[in-house]
C-alpha positions as CSV (number, residue, x, y, z in Angstrom):
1,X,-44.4,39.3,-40.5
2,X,-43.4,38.4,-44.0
3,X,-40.0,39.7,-45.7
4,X,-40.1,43.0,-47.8
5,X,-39.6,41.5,-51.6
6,X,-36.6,42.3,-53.2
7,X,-36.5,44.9,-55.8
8,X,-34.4,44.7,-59.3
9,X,-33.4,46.9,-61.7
10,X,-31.7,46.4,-65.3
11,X,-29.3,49.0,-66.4
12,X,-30.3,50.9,-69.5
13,X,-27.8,53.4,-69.6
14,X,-23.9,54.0,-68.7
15,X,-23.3,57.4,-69.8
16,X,-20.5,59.0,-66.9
17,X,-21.0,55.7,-64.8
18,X,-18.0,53.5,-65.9
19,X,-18.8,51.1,-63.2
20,X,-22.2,50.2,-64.2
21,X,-23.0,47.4,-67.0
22,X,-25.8,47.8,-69.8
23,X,-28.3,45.3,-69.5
24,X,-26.5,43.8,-65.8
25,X,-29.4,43.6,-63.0
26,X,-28.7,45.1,-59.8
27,X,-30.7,44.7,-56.7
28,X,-32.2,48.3,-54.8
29,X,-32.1,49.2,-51.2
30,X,-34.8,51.1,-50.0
31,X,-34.4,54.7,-50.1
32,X,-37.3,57.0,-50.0
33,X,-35.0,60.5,-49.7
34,X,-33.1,59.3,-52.5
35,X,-35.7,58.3,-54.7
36,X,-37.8,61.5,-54.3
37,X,-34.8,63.7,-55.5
38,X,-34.6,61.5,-58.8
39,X,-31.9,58.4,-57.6
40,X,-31.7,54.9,-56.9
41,X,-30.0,53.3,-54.6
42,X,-28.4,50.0,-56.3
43,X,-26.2,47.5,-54.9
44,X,-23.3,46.0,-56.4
45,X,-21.2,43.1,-56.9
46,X,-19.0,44.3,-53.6
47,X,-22.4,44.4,-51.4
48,X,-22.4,48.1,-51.2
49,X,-24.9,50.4,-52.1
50,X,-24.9,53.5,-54.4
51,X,-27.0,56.3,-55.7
52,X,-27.4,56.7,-59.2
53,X,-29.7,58.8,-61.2
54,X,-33.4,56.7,-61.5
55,X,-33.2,57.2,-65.4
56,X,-30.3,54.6,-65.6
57,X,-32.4,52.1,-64.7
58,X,-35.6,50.0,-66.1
59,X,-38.1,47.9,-63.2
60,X,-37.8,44.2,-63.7
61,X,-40.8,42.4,-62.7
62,X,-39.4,39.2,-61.5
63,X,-40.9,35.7,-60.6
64,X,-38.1,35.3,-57.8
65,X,-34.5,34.7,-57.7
66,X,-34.4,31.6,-59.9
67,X,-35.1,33.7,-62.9
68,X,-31.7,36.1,-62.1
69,X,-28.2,34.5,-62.3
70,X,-26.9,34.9,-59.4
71,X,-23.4,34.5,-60.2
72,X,-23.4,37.3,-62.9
73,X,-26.2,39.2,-62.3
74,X,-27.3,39.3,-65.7
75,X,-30.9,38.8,-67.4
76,X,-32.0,35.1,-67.7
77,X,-32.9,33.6,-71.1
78,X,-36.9,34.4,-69.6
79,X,-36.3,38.0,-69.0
80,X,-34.7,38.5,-72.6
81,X,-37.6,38.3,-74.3
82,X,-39.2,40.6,-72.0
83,X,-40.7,44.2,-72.9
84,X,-37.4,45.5,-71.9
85,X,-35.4,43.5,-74.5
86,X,-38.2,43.8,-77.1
87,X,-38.2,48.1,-76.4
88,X,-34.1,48.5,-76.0
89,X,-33.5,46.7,-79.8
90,X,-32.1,49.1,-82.0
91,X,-32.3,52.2,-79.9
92,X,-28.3,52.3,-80.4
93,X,-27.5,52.6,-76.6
94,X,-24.5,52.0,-75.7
């Protein structure tokens, strides 16, 4: 039986969630009640879990761990010039 392949997010938006970062990756735990009533459950850099609303979030497609930093759990230099990057450039989020 092979291992269920880990899932990443990036953070696209912050607005009344102090505790996430723009643009910071954050792994998800499988939730299927969560995610049918709009939420994601992400992990952070504690190794608990939370539910935030699915709209804070972006999928990364990743080739595996080496392309995440592991220690800060921010995008690699080959995930920056991903669709994400090229899409979030000037949209003025903060």
């Amino acid at each position: 039986m092979s291992k269920p392949r880990r899932r990443y997010v990036v953070c696209i938006h912050t607005e009344g969630a102090e505790d996430l970062e723009l643009r910071k990756l954050y792994q998800v735990r499988e939730d299927e009640t969560a995610e049918r009533r709009g939420h994601l459950r992400v992990v952070d850099e504690s190794g608990e879990d939370y539910l935030y609303p699915k709209e804070f979030f972006a999928p990364v497609e990743s080739g595996g761990p080496k392309e995440l930093d592991r220690k800060s759990g921010v995008l690699s230099e080959a995930l920056r010039g991903s669709r994400y990057a090229a899409s979030s450039r000037g949209s003025g989020a903060k």
